[in-house]
C-alpha positions as CSV (number, residue, x, y, z in Angstrom):
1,X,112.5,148.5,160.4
2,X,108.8,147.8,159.9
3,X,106.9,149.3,157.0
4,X,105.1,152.5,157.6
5,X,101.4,152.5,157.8
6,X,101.9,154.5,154.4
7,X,103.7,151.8,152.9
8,X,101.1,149.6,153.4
9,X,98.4,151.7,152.3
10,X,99.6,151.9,149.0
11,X,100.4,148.4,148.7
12,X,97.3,147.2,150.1
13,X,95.5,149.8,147.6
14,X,98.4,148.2,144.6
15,X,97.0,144.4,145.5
16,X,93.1,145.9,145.2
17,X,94.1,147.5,142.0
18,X,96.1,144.5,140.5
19,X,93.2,141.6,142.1
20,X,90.6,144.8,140.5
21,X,92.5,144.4,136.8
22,X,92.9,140.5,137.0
23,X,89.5,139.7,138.1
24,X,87.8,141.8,135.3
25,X,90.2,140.1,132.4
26,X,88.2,137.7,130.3
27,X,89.9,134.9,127.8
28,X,87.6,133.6,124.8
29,X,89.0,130.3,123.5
30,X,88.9,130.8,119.9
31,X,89.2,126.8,117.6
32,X,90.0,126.5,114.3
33,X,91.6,123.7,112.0
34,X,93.6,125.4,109.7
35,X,97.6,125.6,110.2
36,X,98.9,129.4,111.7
37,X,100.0,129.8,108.3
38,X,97.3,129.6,106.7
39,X,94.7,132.8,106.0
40,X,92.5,131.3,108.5
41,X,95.4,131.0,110.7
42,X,96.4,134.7,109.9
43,X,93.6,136.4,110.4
44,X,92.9,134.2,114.1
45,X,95.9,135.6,115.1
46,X,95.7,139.1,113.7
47,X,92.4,139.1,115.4
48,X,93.5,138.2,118.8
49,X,96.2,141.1,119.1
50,X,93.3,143.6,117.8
51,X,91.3,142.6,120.7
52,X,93.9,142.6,123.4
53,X,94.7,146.3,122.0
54,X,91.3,147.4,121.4
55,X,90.3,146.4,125.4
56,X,93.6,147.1,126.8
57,X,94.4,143.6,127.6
58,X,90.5,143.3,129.8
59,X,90.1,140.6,127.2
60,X,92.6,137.9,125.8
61,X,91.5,135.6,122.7
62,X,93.6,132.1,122.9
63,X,93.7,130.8,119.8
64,X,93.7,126.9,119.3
65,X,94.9,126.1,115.6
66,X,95.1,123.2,113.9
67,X,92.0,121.3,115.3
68,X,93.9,120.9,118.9
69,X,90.9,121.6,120.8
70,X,87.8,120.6,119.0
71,X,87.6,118.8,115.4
72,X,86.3,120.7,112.5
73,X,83.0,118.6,112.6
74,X,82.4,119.8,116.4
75,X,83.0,123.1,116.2
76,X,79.6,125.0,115.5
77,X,78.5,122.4,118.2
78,X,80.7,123.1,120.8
79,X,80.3,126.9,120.3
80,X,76.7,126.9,120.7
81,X,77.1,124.8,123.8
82,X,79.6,127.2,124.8
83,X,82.4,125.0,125.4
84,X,84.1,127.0,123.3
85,X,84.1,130.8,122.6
86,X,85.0,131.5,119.0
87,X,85.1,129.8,115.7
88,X,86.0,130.2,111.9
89,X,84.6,127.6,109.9
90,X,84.7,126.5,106.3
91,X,81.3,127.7,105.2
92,X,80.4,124.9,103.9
93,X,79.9,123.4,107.6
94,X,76.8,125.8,108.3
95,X,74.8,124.0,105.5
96,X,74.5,121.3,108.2
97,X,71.7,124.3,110.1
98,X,71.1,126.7,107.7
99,X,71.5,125.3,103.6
100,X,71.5,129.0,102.6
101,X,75.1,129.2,103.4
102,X,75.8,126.7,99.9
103,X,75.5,129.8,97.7
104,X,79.2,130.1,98.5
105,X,79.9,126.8,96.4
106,X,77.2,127.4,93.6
107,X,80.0,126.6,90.1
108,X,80.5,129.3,88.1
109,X,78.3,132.0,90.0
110,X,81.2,134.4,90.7
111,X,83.3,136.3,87.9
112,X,86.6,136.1,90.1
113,X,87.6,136.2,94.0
114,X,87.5,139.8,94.0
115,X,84.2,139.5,92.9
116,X,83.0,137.1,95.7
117,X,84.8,139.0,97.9
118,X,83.1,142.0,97.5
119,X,79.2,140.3,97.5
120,X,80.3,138.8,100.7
121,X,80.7,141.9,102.3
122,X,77.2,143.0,101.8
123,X,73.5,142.4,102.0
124,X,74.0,138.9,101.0
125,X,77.2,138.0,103.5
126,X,75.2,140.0,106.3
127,X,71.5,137.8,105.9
128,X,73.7,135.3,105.9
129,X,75.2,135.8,109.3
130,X,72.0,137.2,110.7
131,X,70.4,133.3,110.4
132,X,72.7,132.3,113.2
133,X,71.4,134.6,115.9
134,X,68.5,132.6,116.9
135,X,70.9,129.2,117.5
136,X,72.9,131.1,120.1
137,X,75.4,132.0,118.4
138,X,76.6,135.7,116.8
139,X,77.7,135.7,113.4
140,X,80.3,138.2,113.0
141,X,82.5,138.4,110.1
142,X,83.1,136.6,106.9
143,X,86.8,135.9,105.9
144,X,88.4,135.0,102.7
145,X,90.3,132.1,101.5
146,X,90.1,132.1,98.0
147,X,88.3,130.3,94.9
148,X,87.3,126.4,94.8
149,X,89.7,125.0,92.2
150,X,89.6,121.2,91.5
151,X,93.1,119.7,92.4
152,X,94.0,116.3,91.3
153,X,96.3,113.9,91.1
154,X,97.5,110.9,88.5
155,X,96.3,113.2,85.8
156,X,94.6,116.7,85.2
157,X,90.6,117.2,85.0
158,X,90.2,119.4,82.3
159,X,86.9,118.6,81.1
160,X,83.5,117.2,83.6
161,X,84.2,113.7,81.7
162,X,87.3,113.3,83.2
163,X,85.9,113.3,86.4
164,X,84.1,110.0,86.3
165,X,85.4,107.4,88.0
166,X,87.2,110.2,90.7
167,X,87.0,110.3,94.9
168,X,87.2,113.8,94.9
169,X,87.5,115.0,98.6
170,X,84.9,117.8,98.8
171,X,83.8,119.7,102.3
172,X,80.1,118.7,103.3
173,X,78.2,120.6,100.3
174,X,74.8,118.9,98.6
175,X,75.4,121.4,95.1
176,X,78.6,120.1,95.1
177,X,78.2,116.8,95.5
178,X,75.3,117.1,93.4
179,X,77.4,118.3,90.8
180,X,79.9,115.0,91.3
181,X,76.8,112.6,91.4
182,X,75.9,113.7,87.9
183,X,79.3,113.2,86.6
184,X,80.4,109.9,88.0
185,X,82.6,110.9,90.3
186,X,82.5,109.9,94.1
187,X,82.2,112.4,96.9
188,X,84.2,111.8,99.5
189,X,84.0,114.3,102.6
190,X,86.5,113.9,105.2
191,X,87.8,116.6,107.8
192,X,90.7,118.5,106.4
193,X,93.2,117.5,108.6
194,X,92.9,114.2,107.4
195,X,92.8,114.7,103.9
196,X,96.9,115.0,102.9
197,X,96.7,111.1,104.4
198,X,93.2,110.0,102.7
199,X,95.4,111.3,99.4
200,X,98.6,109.7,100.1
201,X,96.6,106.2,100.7
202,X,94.4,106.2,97.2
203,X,91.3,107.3,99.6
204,X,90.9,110.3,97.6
205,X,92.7,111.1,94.5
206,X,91.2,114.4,94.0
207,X,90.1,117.6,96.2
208,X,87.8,120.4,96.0
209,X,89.5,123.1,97.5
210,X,91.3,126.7,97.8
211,X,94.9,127.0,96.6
212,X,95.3,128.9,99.8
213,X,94.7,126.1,101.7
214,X,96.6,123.5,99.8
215,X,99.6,125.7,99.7
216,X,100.1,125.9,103.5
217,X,98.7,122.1,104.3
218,X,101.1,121.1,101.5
219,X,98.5,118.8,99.6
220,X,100.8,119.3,96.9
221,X,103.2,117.3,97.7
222,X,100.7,114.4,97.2
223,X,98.6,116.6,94.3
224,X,100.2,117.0,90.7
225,X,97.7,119.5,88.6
226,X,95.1,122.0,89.4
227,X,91.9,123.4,87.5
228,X,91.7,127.0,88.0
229,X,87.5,126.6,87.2
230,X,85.7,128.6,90.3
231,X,83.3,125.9,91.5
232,X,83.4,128.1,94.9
233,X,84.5,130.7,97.1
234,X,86.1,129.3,100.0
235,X,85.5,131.1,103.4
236,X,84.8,131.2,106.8
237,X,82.7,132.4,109.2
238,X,83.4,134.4,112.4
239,X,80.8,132.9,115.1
240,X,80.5,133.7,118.7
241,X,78.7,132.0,121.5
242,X,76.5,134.6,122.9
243,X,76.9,134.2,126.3
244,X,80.1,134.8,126.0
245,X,80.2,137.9,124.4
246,X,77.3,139.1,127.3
247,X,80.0,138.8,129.7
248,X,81.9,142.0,128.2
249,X,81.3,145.2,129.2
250,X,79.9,147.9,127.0
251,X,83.8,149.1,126.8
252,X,85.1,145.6,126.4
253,X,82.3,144.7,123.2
254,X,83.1,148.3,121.4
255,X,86.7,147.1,121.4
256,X,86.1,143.8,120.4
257,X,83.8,144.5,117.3
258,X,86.6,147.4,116.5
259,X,88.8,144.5,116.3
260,X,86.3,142.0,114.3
261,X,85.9,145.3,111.5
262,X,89.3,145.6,111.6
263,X,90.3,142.1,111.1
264,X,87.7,142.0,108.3
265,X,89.8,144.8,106.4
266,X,92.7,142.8,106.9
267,X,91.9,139.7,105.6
268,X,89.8,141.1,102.6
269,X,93.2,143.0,101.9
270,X,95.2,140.2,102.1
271,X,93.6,137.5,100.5
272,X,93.4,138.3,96.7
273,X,97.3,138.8,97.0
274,X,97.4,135.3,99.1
275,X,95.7,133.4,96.0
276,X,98.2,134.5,94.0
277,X,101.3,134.0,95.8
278,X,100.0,130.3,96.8
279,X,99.2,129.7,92.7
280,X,102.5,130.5,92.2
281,X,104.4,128.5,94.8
282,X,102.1,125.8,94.0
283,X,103.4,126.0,90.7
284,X,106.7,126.3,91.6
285,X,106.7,122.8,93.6
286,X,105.4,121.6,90.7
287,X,101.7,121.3,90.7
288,X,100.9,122.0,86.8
289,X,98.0,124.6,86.3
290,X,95.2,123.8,83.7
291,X,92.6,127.0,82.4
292,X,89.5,126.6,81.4
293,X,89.1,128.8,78.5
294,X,85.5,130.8,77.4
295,X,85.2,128.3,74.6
296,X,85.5,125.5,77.0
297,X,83.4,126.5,79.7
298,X,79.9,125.6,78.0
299,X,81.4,122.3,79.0
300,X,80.7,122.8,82.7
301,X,76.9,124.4,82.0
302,X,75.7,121.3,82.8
303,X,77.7,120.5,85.7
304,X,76.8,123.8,87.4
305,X,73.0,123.0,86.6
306,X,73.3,119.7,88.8
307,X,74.5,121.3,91.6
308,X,71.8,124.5,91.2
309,X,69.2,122.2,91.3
310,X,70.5,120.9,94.8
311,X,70.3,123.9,96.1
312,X,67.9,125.0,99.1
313,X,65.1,127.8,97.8
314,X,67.0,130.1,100.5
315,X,69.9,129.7,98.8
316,X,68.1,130.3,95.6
317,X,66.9,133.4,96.7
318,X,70.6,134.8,97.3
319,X,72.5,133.0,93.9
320,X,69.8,135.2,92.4
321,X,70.3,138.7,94.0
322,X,74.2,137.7,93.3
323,X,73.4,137.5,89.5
324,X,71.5,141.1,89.4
């Protein structure tokens, strides 16, 4: 028997519905480096199921971790060319366009993460994310890793004369490496995802960098002590390409900043109780923790000074409304 003209109707109006829902759903590719494990890794996933609710699956976020689609160093490019939709990363990698983003790794400048955490969330993390709307890009969120400690291995760095002589891998940042310059020790800036090798092989003996990262890359297993001295606040930065967010509806970008707010909350939840659970499993694989103590750290005045005066007058401006 052949199908009613009914029948067809409503499966003719099923298929315009259906092509109707399918042609309207937008995916954002969304690149990061960092292991799923990760915070970085976390949060890009705890943001991609806020967006699928929030638009009611209209808009899908892929998420490419671990460097699979772009390399770290290519990112910011290949987001303002648009060959990718969304990126998160290290802060450190702006400096390359804008050096007021190295107020994130000014030494000493922060009491504690909780501290940085909470400047980052106002008028200095929002100025900051402001500079990248006239390269093309929207600058939406700042997330959390945790503080710059300086992780070594062979033996611990205690003191800024027992970094001479050290590779220390650092992420691209001129106050840092200033910092290093004026202490003998050697820069050495590599991507992440090569760094567990460039320690294993006697490139680097020594990294700058957030227990929350080492943890889940499992530098530690090729690291042996760790300086809990703040020379940082690790983070990243949630960037768009703008003509890809222009392609979502008024309905479509409400739900998709609902999810950025609400991803922000998450992570700045999270990640205080992430730095501690990663300095303790850290220390149960064995890395051995040093602290700096208030009598001791008129030793690293000197050191922080170095990398102050390295820094832009931009980022001047905001160490100084940190400090009021």
């Amino acid at each position: 028997m052949f199908p009613s003209f009914k029948h067809l109707a409503v499966a003719a109006g099923l298929c315009t519905i259906f092509a109707s829902v399918h042609a309207s759903q937008i995916t954002l590719k969304f690149a990061h480096e960092a292991p799923e494990s990760a915070i970085k890794g976390q949060s890009a996933n705890y943001f991609a199921e806020r967006v699928k609710e929030h638009t009611n699956g209209s808009v899908i976020v892929d998420v490419y971790p671990g460097g699979q689609l772009v390399p770290t160093t290519d990112e910011i490019r290949a987001v303002a060319r648009g060959q990718v939709d969304i990126i998160a990363p290290y802060t450190s990698y702006f400096s390359s366009i804008d050096r007021a983003w190295d107020v994130f790794y000014q030494p000493l400048l922060f009491a504690d993460p909780a501290d940085a955490v909470q400047t980052f969330a106002g008028p200095v993390g929002n100025e900051l994310l402001s500079r990248l709307s006239s390269r093309g890009m929207v600058g939406l969120s700042i997330w959390h890793d945790g503080p710059v400690y300086l992780f070594s291995k062979g033996k611990p760095i205690e003191t800024p004369e027992d970094m001479a002589g050290r590779k220390i891998r650092v992420a691209p940042s001129r106050p840092l490496e200033a910092g290093l310059d004026a202490v003998n020790a050697t820069a050495v800036s590599i991507p992440a995802t090569e760094v567990y090798l460039a320690l294993q092989q006697g490139v680097a003996d020594s990294v700058l960098t957030t227990p929350t990262y080492a943890g889940p890359a499992k530098w530690d297993e090729v690291l042996e002590y760790g300086n809990k001295l703040m020379f940082g606040q690790g983070g990243y930065a949630l960037v768009a390409n703008q003509k890809s967010l222009e392609r979502l509806s008024d309905e479509q970008k409400e739900g998709f900043m609902r999810a950025v707010k609400e991803t922000e909350s998450w992570n700045h939840d999270k990640v205080l109780e992430n730095i501690r659970h990663w300095e303790d499993q850290l220390a149960a694989n064995g890395l051995k923790w040093t602290e700096t103590s208030q009598d001791d750290l008129a030793k690293w005045v000197d050191f922080a000074a170095a990398a102050e005066k390295a820094q832009s007058k931009d980022a001047i401006v905001l160490i100084e409304q940190v400090r009021q």
